[in-house]
N, C-alpha and C positions, 0 to 999 in steps of 0.2 A: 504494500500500500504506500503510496503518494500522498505528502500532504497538500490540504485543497489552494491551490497558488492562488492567493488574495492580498499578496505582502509583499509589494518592491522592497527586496533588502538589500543592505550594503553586503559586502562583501569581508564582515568580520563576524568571530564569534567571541563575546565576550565572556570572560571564563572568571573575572571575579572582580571586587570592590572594597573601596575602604574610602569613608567619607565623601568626598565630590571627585572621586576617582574612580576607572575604572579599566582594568587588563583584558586585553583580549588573548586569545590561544598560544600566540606569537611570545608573551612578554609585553605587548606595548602598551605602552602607560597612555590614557586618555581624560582629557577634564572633562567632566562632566557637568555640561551648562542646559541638561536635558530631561536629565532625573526620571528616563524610563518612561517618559511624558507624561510630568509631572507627579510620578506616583513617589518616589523614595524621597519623605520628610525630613530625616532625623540622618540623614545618609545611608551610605550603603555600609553594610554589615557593619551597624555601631553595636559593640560589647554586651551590652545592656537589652537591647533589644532582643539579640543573640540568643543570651542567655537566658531570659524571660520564657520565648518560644521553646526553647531547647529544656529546660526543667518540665512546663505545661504537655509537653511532647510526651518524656517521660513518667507521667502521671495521667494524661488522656487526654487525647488529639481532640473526640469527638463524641456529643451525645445526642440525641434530637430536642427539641424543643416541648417535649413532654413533661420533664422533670425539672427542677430547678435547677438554675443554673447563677451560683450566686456572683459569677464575674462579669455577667451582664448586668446586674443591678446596680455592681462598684462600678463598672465604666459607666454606664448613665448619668452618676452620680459627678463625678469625675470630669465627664466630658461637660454637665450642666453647669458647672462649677466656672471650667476653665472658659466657658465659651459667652458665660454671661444668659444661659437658658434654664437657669434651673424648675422653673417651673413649667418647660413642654415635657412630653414625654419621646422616650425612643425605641425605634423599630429598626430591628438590624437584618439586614438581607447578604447578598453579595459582590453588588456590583453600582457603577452610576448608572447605568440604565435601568438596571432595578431599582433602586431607590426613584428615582423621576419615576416613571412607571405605578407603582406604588402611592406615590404622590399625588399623581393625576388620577386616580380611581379612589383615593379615599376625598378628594373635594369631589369627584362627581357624587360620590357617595351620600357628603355635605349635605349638597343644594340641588342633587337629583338632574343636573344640567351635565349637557355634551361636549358645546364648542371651547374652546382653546385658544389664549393669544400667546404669540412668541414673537423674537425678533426676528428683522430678517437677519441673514448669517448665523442663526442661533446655530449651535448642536447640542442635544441633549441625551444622544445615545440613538442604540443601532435596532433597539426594540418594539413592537407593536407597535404603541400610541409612542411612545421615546423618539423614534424616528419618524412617525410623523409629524413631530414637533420640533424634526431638526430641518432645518433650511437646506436640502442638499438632495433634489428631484434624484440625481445617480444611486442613491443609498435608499430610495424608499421604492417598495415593490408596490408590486397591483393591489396586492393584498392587505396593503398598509395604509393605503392613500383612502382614508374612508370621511376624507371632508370636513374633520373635525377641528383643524388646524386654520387661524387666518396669522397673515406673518405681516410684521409693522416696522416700521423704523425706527432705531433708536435714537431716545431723546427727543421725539418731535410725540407730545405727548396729545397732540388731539385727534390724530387718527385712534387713538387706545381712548380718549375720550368717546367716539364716538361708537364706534365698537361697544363699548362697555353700556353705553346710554340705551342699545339697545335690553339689556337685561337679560340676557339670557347665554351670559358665558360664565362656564364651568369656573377655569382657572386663567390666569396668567403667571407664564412661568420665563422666567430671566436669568440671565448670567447678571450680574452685575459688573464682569468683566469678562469678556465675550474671547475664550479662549480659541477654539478652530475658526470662529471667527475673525480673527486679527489682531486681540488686544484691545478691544472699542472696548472705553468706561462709560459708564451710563453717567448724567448727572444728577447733583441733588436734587433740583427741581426734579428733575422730572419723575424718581423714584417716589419723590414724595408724594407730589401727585396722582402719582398710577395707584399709591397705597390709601389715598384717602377715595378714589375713585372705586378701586375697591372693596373699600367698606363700606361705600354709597349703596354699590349694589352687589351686595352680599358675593361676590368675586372672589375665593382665591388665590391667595398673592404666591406664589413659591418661588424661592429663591434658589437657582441651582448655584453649588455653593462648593459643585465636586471638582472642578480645576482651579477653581480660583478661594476657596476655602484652606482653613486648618493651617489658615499661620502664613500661606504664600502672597498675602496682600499686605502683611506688616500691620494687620491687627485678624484677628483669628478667622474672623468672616467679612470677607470682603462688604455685606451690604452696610456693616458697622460701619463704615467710613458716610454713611447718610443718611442716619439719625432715624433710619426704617427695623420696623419688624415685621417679616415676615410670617406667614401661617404656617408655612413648610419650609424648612429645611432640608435638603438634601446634600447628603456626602459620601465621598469615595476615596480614591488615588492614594490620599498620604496617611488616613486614617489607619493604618496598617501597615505602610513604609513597604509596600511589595505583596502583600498577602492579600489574598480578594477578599474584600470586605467593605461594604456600603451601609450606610442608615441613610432617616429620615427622621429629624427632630421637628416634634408634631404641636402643636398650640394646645393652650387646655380647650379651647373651643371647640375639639373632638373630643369625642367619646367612643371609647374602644368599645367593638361587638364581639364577641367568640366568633372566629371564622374567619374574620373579614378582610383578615390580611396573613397569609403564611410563608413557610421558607422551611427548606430540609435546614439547609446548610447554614444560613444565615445564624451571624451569633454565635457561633459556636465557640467551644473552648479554649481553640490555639489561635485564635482570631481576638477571642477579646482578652487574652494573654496578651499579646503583639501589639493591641490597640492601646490598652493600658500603660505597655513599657512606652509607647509612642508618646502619650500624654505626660508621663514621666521627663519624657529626656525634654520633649519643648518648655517643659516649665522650669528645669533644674540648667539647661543651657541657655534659657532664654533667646529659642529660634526666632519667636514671634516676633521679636524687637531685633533679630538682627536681622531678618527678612527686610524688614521699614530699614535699618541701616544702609546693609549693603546694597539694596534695592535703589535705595535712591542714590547713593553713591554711583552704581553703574546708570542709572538715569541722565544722571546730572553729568557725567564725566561722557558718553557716548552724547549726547547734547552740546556738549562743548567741543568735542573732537570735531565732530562736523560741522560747527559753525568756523572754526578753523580749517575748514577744508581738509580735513586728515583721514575722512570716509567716504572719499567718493561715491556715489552711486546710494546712499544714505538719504532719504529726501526726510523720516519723520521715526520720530523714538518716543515710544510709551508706554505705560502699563501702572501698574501700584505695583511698591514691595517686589521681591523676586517671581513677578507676571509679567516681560517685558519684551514687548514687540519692538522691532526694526521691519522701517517698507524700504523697499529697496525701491529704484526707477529701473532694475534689469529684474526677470527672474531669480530667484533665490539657489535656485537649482547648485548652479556651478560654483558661487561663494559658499556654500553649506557643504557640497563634496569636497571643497577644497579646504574648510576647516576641519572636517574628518582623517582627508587620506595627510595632506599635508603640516598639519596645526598640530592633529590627533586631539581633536577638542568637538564634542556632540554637542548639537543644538536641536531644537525643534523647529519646525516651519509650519504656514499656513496660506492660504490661497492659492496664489502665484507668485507674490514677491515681498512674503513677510514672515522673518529668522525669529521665531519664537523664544525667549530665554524662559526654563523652566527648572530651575538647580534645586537640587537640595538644599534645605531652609539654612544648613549650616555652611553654607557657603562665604570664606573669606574674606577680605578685602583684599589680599593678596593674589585669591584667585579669580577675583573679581577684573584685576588691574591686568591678571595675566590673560586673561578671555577678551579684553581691550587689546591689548599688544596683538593678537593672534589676529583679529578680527581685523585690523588694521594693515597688518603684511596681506591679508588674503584679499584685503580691496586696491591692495597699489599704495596704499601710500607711505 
């Protein structure tokens, strides 16, 4: 058997990690300005983390969701704590498309409504209603496309005015910083608005919170940064540093039914062993605050590079915290292979001509300034 070829891959295999580093088969050393797109928080293979999954291992991987399981109740607690939600509750599954997913069926559940607003460029995942509610006609089958979905612009807050005036939409669900999308911030206005608009009319706000959440905007949830609460919460990627594992942190304005929502795998014991050490290490290294450091450090300094003319082909640099787009005026293509083969430095992309930076939260200033330097030789200047 063949595996199903759906994944242009480069042409290494990497064989191991240590912080914002990673080896491939060969020995070669690569920076890691990628993080596995955007999954490894806490870095690759930290101690602590390690050792946490590796005891949890030895004691039991896995049991279903019939029994108690008292390290879902301590990460609940833990994660309410750290993230400033102590009073929603949390539903753990496996993945960001399951959590969105999830999401979008317990507000139809709410308010008994269908339709759905998203941005345009949004992606929300590759599932059911998930990808119907991702901006990307190539990714959604016949079978997906069932009309539920209308997609708006972001920050121009009166076409979602009027949409909503109609009354009779399910949810709205948002990046608040539009990761396959480009790196687009939403603004305050306008979130504020979409959040009083819907609570006009009894609307679900969900904030998708799974690339741009848990520390990588340089406050723990990116919609913090605009004075918004959302009804739902969604998370993935770093919640686990590698391990599949996704929630949905839910408002008291639900009320949980037996049934209404399940998962084999979800929650389980090496999972919220792993999630736990994860909330451990961001709070005792303080990622969250060095994300907003170094984040704006490489903001500020690829900002200045180019207005010095020292990045050709650079027309616009953005993002929060370690979320940070570059649009290039050429395809991204050939600058991104040639920070791999040549730099040995991983990045992310998106569209057509825009280098996604997605690091481990523990990411230096040193290796911040070295990802500068790299970035630099591979545009000529």
């Amino acid at each position: 058997m063949k595996l199903f070829d759906v994944y242009p891959l480069f042409d290494i295999a990497i064989e191991r990690g240590k912080g914002c580093r990673v080896w491939d088969e060969k020995g070669q050393e690569y920076l890691d300005l990628y993080g596995g797109h955007a999954v490894i928080s806490v870095g690759h293979c930290h101690p602590h983390y390690v050792e946490a999954m590796t005891q949890q291992l030895n004691k039991l991987g896995f049991y279903s969701n019939s029994v108690q399981n008292p390290l879902q109740k301590e990460l609940a607690e833990r994660l309410g704590k750290v993230s400033g939600y102590e009073d929603y509750q949390l539903f753990l599954i496996n993945s960001g498309a399951e959590a969105n997913e999830n999401a979008l069926k317990l507000a139809s559940f709410y308010n008994g409504r269908t339709r759905v607003l998203s941005m345009e460029k949004a992606f929300h995942g590759r599932t059911s209603l998930a990808v119907e509610a991702t901006n990307n006609p190539k990714i959604i089958a016949p079978i997906n496309a069932n009309g539920h979905v209308t997609y708006l612009p972001i920050n121009d807050i009166e076409p979602w005015r009027r949409e909503l005036e109609k009354g009779n939409v399910c949810a709205v669900i948002i990046e608040c910083i539009q990761g396959v999308g480009g790196i687009r911030v939403v603004t305050k206005e306008f979130l504020q608005e979409l959040r009083t608009l819907c609570n006009k009319f009894n609307t679900v706000l969900i904030c998708d919170e799974i690339q741009c959440g848990y520390g990588r905007s340089g406050k723990f949830f990116a919609h913090q940064y605009f004075d918004v609460e959302p009804d739902i919460i969604t998370v993935a990627k770093g919640i686990c540093n590698g391990f599949p594992m996704g929630g949905v942190l839910i408002s008291p304005k639900f009320t949980p039914v037996y049934g209404q929502l399940g998962t084999t795998f979800g929650g389980n014991h090496l999972g919220c062993a792993g999630a736990l050490a994860v909330l451990d290490i961001i709070e005792k290294e303080k990622l969250v605050e060095n994300a907003a450091k170094v984040g704006q450090f490489l903001i500020d300094t690829l900002k200045k590079e180019k207005e010095a003319g020292n990045l050709p082909h650079v027309v616009d640099v953005r993002g929060i915290g370690l979320m940070i787009g570059i649009e290039l005026d050429i395809p991204y293509k050939e600058p991104r292979t040639r920070l791999i083969k040549e730099e040995h430095c991983f990045t992310g992309c998106s569209g057509t001509n825009v280098i996604r930076l997605l690091p481990p939260l523990c990411l230096s200033m040193e290796e911040a300034q070295a990802f500068i330097d790299k970035f630099k030789k591979v545009l000529g200047a």
